[in-house]
C-alpha distance (Angstrom), angle and dihedral (degrees) to the residues before:
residue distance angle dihedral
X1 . . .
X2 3.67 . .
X3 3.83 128.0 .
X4 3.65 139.2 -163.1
X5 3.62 145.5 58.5
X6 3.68 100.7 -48.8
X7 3.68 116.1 120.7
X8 3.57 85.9 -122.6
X9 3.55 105.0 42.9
X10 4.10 112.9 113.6
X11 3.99 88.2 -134.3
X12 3.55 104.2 38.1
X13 3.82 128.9 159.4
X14 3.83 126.6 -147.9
X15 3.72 139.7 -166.4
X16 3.57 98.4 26.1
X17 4.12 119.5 -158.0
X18 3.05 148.9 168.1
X19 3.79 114.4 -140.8
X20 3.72 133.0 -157.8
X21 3.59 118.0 -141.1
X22 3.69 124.8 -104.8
X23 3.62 151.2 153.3
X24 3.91 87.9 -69.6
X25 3.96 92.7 60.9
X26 3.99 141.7 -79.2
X27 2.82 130.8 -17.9
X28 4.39 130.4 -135.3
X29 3.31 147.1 93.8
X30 3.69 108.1 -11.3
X31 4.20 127.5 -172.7
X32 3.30 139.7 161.2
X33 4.15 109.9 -118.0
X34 3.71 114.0 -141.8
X35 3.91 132.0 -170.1
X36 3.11 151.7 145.0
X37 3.66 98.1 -8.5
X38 4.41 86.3 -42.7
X39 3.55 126.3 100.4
X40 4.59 115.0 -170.9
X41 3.83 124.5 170.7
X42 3.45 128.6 -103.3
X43 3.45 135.2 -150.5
X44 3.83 129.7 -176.7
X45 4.20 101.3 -173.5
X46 3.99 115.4 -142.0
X47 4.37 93.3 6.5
X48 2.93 109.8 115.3
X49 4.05 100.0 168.3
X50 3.64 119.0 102.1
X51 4.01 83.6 -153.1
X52 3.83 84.6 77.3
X53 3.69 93.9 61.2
X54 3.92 92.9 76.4
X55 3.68 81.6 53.5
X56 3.95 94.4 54.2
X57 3.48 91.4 42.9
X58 3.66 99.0 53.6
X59 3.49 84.5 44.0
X60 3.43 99.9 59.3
X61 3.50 94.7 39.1
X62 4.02 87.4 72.0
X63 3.45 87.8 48.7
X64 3.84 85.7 58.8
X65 4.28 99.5 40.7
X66 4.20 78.0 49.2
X67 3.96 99.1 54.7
X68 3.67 94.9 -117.5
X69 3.23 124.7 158.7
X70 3.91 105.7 -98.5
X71 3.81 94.1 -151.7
X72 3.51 90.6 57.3
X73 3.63 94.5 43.3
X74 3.60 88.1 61.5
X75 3.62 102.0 50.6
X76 4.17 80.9 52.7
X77 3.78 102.9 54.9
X78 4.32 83.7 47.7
X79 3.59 81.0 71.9
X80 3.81 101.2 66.6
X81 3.46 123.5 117.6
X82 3.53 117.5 -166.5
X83 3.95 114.1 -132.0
X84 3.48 132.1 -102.9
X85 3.86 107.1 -83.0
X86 3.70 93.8 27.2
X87 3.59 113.6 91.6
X88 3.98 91.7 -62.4
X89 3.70 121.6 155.3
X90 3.84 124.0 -136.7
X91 3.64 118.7 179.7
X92 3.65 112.5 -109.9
X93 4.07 137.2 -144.8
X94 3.41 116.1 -78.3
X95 3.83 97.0 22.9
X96 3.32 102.0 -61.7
X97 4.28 140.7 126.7
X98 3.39 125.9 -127.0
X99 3.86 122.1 -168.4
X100 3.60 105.5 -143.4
X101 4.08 99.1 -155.6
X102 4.25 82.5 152.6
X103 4.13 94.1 131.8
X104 4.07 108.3 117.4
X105 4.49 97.1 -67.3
X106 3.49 134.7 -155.0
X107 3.82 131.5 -160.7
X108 4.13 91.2 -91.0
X109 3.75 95.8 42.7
X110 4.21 87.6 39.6
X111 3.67 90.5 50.5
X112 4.46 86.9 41.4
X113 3.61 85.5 64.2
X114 4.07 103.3 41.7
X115 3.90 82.0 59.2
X116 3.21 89.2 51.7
X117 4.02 96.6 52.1
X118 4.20 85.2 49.0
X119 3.68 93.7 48.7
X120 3.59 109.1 41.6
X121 3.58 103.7 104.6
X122 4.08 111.1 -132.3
X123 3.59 134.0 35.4
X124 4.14 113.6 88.2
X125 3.97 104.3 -129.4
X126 4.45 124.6 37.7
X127 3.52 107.6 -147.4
X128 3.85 113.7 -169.0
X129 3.67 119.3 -154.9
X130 3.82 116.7 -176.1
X131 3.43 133.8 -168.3
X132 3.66 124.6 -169.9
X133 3.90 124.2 -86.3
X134 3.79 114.7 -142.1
X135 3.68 134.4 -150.8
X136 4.14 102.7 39.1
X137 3.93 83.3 120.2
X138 3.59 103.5 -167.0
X139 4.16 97.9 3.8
X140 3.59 82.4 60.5
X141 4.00 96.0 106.6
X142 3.56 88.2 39.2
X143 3.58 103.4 49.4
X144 3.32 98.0 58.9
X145 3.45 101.0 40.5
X146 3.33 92.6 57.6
X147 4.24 81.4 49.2
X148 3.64 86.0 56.6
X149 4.13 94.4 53.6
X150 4.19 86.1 56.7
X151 3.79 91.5 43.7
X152 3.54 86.3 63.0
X153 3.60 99.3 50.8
X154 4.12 88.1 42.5
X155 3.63 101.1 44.7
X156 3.99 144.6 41.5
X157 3.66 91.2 -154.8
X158 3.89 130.7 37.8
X159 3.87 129.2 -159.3
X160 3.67 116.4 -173.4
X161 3.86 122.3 -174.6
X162 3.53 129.9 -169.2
X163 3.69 135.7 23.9
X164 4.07 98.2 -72.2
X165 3.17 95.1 35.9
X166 4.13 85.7 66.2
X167 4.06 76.9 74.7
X168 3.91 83.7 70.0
X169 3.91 98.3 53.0
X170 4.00 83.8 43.0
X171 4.32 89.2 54.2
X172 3.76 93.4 44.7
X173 4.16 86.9 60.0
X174 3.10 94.8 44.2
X175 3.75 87.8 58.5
X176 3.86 97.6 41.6
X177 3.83 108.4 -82.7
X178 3.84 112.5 157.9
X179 4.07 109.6 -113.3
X180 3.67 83.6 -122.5
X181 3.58 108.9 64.1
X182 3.85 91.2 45.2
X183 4.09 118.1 91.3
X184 3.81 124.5 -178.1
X185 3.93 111.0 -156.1
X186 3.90 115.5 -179.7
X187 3.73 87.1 -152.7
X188 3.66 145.0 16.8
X189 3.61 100.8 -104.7
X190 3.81 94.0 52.0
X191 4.37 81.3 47.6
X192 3.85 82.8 53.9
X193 3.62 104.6 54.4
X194 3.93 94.0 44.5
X195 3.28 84.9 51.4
X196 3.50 92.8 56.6
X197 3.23 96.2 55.4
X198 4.11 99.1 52.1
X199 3.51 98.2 43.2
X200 3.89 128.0 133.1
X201 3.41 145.7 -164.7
X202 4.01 101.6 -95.6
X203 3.65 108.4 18.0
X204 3.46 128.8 153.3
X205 3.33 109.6 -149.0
């Protein structure tokens, strides 16, 4: 059984958004599910990765090999909640979000949720705070440099805290980033209190 969004696939999703929430309902990761000749809605409340659709798919294509029944299958994965430390959003003071991706990164799962801060579709300011990612050994510089170059396309204000994540603040010049919007914090407290002083009401941070 195959799965994704390939014309051909046997699971295949379709019309994939990401909604903000309003007075309608949720918002998420919405698709369109089609097989075998069928095609249901899906919703995913509060994701708002598209890298999670691989994951509903393949979910739901077990469902599918295992005779469920695909309606109810749906309404299950809408449950999820994604763990603290893995893309999962708290509300923050002053009514704003924060996306707590904090569990132990690296470059593809750093870079996973700075798309994720550009894409999700409310909120007025994207605030990235980065920490640094151990054990790239000699990518180290490199890696997040290259991390700093996305922040700057994903965010209108960077954070950096620790010593390699000073790489990050030196990528994001490199790629155009305006002095001002970038802050170097050795530690988290320091990251907190300047943070405290720039926040607003709806960032996403």
């Amino acid at each position: 059984i195959t799965y994704g969004t390939n014309p051909i696939a046997n699971i295949r999703a379709s019309n994939v958004q990401l909604l903000a929430p309003s007075d309608l309902g949720s918002g998420g990761l919405a698709f369109k599910l089609e097989f075998e000749g069928k095609i249901l809605p899906v919703l995913l409340p509060n994701i708002y990765a598209e890298s999670f659709l691989s994951v509903a798919l393949a979910s739901l294509a077990v469902a599918h090999v295992m005779n469920q029944n695909m309606v109810t299958a749906i309404n299950d994965i809408g449950t999820y909640q994604t763990p603290p430390g893995r893309v999962h959003l708290i509300a923050g003071i002053g009514d704003t979000v924060l996306i707590d991706d904090t569990y132990n990164s690296s470059p593809a799962a750093c870079e996973a949720g700075l798309k994720m801060l550009h894409d999700i579709p409310f909120g007025n300011r994207k605030i990235a705070i980065i920490g640094d990612m151990l054990e790239l050994g000699k990518h180290t510089i490199e890696a997040h440099r290259a991390i700093g170059k996305i922040a700057k396309e994903s965010a209108a204000i960077l954070i950096t805290v620790g010593l390699r994540a000073k790489e990050c603040t030196k990528g994001a010049r490199d790629a155009g980033m305006n002095e001002k919007k970038i802050f170097e914090a050795d530690n988290a407290i320091t990251a907190a209190e300047y943070m405290r002083s720039i926040i607003k009401k709806g960032d996403v941070i």
